[in-house]
C-alpha positions as a Markdown table, in Angstrom:
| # | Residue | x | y | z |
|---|---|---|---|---|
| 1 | Unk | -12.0 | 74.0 | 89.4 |
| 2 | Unk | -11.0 | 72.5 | 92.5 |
| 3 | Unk | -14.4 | 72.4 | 94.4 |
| 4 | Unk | -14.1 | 71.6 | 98.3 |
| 5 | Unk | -15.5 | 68.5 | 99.6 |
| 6 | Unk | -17.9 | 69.1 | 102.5 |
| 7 | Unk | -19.9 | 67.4 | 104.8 |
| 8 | Unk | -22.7 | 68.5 | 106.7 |
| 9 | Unk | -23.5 | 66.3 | 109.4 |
| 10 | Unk | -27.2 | 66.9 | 110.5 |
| 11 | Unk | -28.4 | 68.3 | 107.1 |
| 12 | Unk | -31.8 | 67.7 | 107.8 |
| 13 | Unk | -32.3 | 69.1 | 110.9 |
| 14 | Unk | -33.2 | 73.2 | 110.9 |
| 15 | Unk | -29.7 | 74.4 | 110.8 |
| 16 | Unk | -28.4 | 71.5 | 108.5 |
| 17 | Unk | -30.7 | 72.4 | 106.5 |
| 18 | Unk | -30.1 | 76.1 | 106.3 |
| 19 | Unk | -26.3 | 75.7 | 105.8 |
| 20 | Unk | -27.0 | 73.2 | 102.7 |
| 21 | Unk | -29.4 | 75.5 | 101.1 |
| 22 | Unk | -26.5 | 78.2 | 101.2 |
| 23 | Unk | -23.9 | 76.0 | 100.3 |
| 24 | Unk | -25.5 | 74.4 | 97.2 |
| 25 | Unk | -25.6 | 78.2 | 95.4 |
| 26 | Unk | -21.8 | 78.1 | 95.6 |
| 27 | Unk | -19.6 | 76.3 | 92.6 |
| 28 | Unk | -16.6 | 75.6 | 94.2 |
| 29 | Unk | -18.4 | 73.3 | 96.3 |
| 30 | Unk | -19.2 | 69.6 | 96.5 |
| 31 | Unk | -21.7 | 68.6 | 99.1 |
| 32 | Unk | -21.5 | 65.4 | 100.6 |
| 33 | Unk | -24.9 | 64.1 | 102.6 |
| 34 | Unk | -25.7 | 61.2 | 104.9 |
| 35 | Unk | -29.5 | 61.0 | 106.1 |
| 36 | Unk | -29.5 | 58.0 | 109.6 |
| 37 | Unk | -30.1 | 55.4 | 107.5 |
| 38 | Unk | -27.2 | 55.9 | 105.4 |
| 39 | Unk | -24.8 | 57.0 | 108.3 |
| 40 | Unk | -25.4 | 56.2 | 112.0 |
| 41 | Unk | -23.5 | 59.0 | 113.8 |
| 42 | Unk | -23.4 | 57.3 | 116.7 |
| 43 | Unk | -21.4 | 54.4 | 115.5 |
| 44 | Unk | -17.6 | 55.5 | 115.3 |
| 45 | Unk | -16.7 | 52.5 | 113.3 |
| 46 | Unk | -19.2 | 53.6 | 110.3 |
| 47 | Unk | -17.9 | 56.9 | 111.0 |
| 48 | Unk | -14.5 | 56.2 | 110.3 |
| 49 | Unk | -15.3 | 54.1 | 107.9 |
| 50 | Unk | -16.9 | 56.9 | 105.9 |
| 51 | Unk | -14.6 | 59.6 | 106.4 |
| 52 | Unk | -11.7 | 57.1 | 105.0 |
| 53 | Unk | -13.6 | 56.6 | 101.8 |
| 54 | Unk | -15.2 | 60.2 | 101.2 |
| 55 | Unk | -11.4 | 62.4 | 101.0 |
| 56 | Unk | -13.6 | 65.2 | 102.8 |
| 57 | Unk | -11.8 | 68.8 | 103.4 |
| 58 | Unk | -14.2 | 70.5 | 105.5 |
| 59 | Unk | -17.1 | 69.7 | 108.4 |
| 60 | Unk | -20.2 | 71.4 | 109.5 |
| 61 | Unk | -20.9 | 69.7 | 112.7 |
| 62 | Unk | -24.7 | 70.2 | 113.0 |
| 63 | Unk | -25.8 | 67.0 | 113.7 |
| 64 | Unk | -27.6 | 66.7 | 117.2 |
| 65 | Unk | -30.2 | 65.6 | 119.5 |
| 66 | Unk | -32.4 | 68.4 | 120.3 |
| 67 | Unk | -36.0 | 68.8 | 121.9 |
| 68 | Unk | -37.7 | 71.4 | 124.9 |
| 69 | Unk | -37.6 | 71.4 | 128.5 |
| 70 | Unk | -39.9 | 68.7 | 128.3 |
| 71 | Unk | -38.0 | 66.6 | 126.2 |
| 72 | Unk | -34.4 | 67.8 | 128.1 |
| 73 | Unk | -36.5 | 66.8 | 131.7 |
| 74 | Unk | -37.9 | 63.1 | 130.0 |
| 75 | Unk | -34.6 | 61.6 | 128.6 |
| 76 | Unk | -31.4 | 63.5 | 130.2 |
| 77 | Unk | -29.5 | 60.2 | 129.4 |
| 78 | Unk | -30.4 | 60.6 | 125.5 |
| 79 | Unk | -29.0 | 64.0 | 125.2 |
| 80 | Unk | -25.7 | 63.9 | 126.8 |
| 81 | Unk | -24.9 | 60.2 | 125.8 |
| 82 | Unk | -26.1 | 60.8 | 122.1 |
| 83 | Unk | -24.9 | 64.4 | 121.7 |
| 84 | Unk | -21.4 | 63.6 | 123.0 |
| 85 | Unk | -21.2 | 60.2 | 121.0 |
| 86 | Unk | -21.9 | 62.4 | 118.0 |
| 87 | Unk | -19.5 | 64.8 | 118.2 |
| 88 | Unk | -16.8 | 62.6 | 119.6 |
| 89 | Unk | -17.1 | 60.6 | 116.6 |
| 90 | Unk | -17.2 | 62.9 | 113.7 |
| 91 | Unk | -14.3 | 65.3 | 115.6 |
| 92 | Unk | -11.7 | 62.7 | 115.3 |
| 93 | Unk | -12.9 | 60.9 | 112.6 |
| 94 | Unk | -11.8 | 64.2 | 110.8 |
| 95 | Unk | -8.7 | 64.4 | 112.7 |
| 96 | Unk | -7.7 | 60.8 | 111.9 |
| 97 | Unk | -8.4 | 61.2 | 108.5 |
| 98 | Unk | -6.6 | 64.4 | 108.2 |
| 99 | Unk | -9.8 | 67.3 | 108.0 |
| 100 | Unk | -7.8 | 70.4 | 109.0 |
| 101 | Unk | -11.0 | 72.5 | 109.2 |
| 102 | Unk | -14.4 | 72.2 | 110.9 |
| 103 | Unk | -17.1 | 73.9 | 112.4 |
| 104 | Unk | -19.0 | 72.9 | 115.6 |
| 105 | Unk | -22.6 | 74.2 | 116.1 |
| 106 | Unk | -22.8 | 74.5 | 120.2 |
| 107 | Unk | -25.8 | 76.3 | 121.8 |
| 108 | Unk | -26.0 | 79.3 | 124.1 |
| 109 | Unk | -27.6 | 76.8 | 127.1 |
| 110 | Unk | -23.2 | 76.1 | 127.7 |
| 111 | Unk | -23.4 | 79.4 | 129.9 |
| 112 | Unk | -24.4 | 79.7 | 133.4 |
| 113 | Unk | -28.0 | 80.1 | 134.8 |
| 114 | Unk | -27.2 | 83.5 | 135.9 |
| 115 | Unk | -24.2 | 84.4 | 133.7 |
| 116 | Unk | -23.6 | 88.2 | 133.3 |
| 117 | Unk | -25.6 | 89.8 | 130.2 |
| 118 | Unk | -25.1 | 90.1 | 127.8 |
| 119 | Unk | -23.2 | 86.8 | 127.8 |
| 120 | Unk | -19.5 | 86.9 | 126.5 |
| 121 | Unk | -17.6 | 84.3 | 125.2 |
| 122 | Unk | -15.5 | 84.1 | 128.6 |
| 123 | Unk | -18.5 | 83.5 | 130.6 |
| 124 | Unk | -18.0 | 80.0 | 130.1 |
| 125 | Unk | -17.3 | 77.8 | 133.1 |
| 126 | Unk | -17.9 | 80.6 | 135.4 |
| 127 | Unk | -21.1 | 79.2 | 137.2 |
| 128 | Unk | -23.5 | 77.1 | 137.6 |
| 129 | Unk | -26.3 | 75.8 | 134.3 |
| 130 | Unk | -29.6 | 76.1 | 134.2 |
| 131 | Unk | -30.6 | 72.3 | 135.7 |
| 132 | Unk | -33.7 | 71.6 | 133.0 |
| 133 | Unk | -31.4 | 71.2 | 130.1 |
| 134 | Unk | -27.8 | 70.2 | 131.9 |
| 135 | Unk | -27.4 | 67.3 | 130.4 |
| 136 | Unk | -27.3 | 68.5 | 127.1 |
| 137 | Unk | -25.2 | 72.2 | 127.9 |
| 138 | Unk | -22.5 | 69.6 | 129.4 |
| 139 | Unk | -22.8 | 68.0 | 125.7 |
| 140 | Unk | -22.1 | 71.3 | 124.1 |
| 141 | Unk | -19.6 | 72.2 | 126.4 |
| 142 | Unk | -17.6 | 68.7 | 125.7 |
| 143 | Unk | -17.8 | 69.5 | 121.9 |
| 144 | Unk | -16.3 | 73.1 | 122.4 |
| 145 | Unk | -13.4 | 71.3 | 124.5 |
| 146 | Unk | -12.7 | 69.0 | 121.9 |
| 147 | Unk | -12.4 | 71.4 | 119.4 |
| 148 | Unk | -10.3 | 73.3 | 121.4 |
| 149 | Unk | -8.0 | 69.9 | 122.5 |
| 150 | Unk | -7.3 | 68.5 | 119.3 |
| 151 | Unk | -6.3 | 72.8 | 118.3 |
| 152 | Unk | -3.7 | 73.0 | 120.8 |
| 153 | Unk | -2.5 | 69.0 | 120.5 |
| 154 | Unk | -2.5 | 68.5 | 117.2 |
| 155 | Unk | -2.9 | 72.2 | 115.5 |
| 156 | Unk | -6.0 | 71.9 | 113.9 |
| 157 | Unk | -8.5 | 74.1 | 112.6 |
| 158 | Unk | -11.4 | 73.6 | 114.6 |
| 159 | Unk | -14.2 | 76.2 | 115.2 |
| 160 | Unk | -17.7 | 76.5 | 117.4 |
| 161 | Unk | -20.6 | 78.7 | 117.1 |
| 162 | Unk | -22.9 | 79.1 | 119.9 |
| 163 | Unk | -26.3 | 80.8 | 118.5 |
| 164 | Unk | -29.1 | 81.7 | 120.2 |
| 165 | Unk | -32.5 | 81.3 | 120.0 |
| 166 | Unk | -33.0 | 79.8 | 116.7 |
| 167 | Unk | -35.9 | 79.5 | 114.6 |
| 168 | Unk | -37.1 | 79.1 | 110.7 |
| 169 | Unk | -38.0 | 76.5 | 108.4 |
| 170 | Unk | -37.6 | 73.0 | 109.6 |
| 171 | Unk | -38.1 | 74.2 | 112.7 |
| 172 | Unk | -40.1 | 71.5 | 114.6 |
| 173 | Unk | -43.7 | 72.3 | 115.9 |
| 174 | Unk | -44.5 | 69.6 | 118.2 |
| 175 | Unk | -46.9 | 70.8 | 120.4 |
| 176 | Unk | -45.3 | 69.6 | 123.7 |
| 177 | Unk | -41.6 | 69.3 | 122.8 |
| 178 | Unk | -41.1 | 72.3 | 120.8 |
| 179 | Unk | -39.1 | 75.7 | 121.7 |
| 180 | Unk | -41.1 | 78.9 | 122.0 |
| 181 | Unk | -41.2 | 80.0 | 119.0 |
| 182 | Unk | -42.6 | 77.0 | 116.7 |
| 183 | Unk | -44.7 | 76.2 | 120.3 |
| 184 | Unk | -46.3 | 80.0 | 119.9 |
| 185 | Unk | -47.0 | 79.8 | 115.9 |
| 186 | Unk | -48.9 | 76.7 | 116.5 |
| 187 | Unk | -50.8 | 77.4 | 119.0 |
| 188 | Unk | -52.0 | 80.9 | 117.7 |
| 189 | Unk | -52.4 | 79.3 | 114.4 |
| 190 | Unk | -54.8 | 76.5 | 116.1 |
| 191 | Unk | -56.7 | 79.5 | 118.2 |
| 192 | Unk | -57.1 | 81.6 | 115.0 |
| 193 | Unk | -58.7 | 78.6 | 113.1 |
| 194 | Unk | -61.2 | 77.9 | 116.4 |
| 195 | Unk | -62.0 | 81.5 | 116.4 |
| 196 | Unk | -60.8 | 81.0 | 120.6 |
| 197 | Unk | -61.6 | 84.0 | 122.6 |
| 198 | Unk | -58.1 | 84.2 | 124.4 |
| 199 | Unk | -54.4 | 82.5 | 124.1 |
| 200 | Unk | -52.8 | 81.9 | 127.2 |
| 201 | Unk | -49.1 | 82.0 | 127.3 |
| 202 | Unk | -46.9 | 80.3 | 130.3 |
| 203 | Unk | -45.3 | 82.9 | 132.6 |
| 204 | Unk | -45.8 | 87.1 | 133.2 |
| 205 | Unk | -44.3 | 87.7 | 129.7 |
| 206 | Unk | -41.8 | 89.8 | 130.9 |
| 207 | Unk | -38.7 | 87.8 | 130.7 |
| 208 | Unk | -36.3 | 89.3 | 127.7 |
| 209 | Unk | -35.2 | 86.6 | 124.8 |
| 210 | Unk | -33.2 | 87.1 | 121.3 |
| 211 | Unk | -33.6 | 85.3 | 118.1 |
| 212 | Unk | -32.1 | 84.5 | 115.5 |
| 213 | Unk | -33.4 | 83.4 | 112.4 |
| 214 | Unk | -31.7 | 80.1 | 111.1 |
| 215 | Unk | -31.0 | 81.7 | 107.2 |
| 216 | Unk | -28.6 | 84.2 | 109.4 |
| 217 | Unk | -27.5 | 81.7 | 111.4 |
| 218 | Unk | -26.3 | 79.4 | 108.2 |
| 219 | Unk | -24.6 | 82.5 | 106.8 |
| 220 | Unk | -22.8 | 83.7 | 109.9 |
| 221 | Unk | -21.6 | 79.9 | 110.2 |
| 222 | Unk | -19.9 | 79.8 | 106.4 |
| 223 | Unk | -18.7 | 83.5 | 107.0 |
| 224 | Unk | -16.8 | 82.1 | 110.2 |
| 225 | Unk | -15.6 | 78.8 | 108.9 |
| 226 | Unk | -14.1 | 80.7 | 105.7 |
| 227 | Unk | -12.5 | 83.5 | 107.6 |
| 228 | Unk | -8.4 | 83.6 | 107.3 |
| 229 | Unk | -6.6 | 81.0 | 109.8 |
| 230 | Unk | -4.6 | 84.5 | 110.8 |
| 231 | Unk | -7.9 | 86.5 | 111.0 |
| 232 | Unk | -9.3 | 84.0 | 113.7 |
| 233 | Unk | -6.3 | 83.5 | 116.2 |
| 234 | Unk | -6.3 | 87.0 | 116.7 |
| 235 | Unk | -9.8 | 87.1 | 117.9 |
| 236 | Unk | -9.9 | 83.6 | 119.7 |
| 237 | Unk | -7.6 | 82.6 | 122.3 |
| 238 | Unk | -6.7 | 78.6 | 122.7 |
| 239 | Unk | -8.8 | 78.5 | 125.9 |
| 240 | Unk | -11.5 | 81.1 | 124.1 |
| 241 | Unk | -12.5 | 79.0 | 120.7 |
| 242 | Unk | -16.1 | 79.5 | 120.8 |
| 243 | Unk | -17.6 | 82.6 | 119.6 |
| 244 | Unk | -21.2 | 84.1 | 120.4 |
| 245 | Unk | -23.8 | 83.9 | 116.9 |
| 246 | Unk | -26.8 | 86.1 | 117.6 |
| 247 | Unk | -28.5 | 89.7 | 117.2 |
| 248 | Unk | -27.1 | 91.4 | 119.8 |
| 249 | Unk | -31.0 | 92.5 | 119.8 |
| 250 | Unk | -33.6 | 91.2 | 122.5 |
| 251 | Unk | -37.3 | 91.1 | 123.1 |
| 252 | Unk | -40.2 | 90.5 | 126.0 |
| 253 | Unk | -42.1 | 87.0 | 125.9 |
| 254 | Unk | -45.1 | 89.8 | 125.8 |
| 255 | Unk | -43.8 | 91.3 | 122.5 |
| 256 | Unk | -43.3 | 88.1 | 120.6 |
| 257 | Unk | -46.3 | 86.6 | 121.6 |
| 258 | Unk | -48.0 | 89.9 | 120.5 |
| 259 | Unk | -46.1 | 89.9 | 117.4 |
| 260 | Unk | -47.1 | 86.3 | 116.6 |
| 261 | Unk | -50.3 | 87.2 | 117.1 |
| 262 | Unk | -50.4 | 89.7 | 114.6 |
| 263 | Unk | -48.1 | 87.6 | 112.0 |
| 264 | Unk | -50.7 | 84.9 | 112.8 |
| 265 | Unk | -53.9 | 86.8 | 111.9 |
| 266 | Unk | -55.1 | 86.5 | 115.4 |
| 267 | Unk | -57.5 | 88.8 | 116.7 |
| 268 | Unk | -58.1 | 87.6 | 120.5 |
| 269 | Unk | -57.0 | 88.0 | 123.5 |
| 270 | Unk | -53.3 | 87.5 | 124.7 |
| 271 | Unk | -53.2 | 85.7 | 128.8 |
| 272 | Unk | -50.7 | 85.7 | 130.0 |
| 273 | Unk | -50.4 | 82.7 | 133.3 |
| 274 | Unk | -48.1 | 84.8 | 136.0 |
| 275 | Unk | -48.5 | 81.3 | 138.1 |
| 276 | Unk | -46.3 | 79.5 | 135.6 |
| 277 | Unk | -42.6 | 79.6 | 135.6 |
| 278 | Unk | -40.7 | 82.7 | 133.5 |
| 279 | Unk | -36.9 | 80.8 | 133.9 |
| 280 | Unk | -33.9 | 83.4 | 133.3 |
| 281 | Unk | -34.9 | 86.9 | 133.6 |
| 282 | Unk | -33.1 | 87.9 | 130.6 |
| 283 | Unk | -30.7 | 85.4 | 127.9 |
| 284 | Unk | -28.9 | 87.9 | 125.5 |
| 285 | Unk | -25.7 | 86.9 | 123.9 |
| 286 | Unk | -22.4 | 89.6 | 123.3 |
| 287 | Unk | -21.9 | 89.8 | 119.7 |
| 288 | Unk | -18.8 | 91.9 | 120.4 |
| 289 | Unk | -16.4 | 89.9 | 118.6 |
| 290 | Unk | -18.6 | 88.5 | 115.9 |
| 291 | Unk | -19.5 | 91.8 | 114.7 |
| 292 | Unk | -15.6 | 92.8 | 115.0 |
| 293 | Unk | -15.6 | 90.0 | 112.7 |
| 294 | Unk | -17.5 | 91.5 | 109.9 |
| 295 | Unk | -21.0 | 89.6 | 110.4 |
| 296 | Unk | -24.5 | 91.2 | 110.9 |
| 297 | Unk | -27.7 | 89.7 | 111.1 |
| 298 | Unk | -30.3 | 90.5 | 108.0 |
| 299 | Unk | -33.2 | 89.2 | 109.2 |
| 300 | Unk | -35.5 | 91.3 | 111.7 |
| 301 | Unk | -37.6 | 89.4 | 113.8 |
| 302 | Unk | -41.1 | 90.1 | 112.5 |
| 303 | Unk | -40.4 | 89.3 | 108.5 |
| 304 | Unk | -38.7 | 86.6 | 110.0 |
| 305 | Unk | -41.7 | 85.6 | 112.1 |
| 306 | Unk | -44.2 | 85.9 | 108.8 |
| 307 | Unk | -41.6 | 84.0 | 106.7 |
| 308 | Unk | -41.8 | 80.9 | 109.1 |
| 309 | Unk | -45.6 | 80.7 | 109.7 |
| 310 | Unk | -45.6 | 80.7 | 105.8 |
| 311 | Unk | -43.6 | 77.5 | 105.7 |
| 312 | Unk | -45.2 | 75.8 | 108.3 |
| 313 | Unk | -48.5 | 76.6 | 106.5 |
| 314 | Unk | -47.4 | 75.4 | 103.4 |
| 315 | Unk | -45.9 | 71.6 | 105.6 |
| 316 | Unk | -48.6 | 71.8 | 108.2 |
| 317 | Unk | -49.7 | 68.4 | 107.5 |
| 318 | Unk | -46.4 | 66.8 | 109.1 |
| 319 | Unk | -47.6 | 68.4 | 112.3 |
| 320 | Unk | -51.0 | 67.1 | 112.9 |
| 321 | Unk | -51.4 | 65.1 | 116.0 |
């Protein structure tokens, strides 16, 4: 058997992660890993250097630099300068050393602040981003264009996802750089073991979110990476390379947090701080195409939600502090 060589850049990280696990299952496959010790992404000499020596056939770009509105806020220059390096070199690394298929994992943050919703594809470009995280929706955007670039100038095979909301195992629970999710489990988890009266939650609770749990997420990237060259150009356009990876399914802050209460054990009260920002009104991708494309979600949000406080029970001890 002729197994396909692939390398998934980032395999660590949450969605890395997800995609390996997935991957491994498969026999016709031959994984091939770098943690940042081994390979330094954001040297395009040791990245050329390995993609000479390894003969790969396929890329899972998931490798980036990722982190909160804290973190986006604290180091803009670290996002878009590390995030663009990244992708700059492994995209053509591959194309220099003749990798006619890869995937790029994007974010929905590329679209504008107040892009239509749901948010199609071709809502790209048409406004102005949300100014807390920029730096790092201009990286995304760059990695979707250089896809797209080295398609039309040198017909390759390049793809992007853009998910939403993601969350799941490996998901990272710092208490102050974290995304919503991970940042709710914690702190309901903390307020259940002090027994705390109330939880207060940032903002009115009425703004409307999706998620996405990172399992799905992994499976919707393979089943678009695998899908017939023929079967994606007639749902992509070379301009239009990107395609939307969520539910099609959103929620209230108030429901989530009420649901992660419940997943959580917690028996409080749930505050909820109307003085504090909300952000977007309402961030809900169109899974139009995607599901046109044969891919649904498997994952509902609250077995989701029980499923990742389980794992970070079981690692807990990485979060302290």
């Amino acid at each position: 058997m002729n197994k396909q060589r692939i390398f998934v850049a980032g395999h660590r990280g949450m969605v890395g992660s997800a995609i390996v696990r997935q991957l491994e299952q498969r026999a016709d496959v031959e994984l091939v890993l770098r943690n940042r010790d081994e390979l330094n992404l954001l040297d395009g000499a040791a990245v050329n250097a390995f993609f000479a020596e390894q003969r790969i056939d396929q890329v899972y770009l998931a490798a980036a630099k990722v982190g909160g509105i804290v973190a986006n806020n604290t180091y803009p220059a670290d996002f878009i300068y590390e995030n663009m390096m990244i992708e700059a070199n492994i995209i053509h690394s591959a194309h220099t050393h003749n990798v006619n298929k890869l995937l790029f994992l994007g974010s929905s943050c590329i679209y504008p602040k107040m892009a239509n919703q749901p948010m199609a594809e071709s809502e790209l470009l048409q406004g102005t981003l949300e100014a807390t995280n920029e730096p790092y929706a201009i990286a995304k955007i760059a990695g979707i264009k250089l896809c797209e670039s080295y398609n039309r100038q040198y017909g390759r095979d390049y793809r992007s996802v853009m998910p939403t909301n993601l969350y799941g195992p490996h998901d990272n629970f710092h208490p102050s750089n974290s995304h919503v999710i991970p940042a709710l489990l914690r702190r309901f988890h903390e307020a259940t073991a002090q027994n705390s009266p109330d939880v207060v939650v940032w903002g009115s609770g009425t703004p409307m979110r999706e998620f996405l749990h990172v399992d799905d997420m992994a499976a919707a990237s393979i089943h678009i990476m695998e899908l017939a060259s023929e079967v994606w150009q007639e749902n992509t356009q070379p301009m239009l390379s990107h395609i939307n990876v969520g539910t099609g399914v959103d929620c209230t802050i108030r429901e989530l947090a009420q649901t992660i209460a419940k997943v959580t054990g917690y028996r409080g009260r749930v505050v909820f701080d109307a003085t504090k920002p909300d952000g977007t009104p309402r961030k809900l991708l169109d899974v139009t195409r995607l599901r046109r494309l044969g891919w649904y979600p498997e994952i509902t949000l609250e077995p989701g939600l029980a499923s990742t406080y389980q794992w970070f029970l079981e690692h807990q001890q990485r979060f302290r502090g």
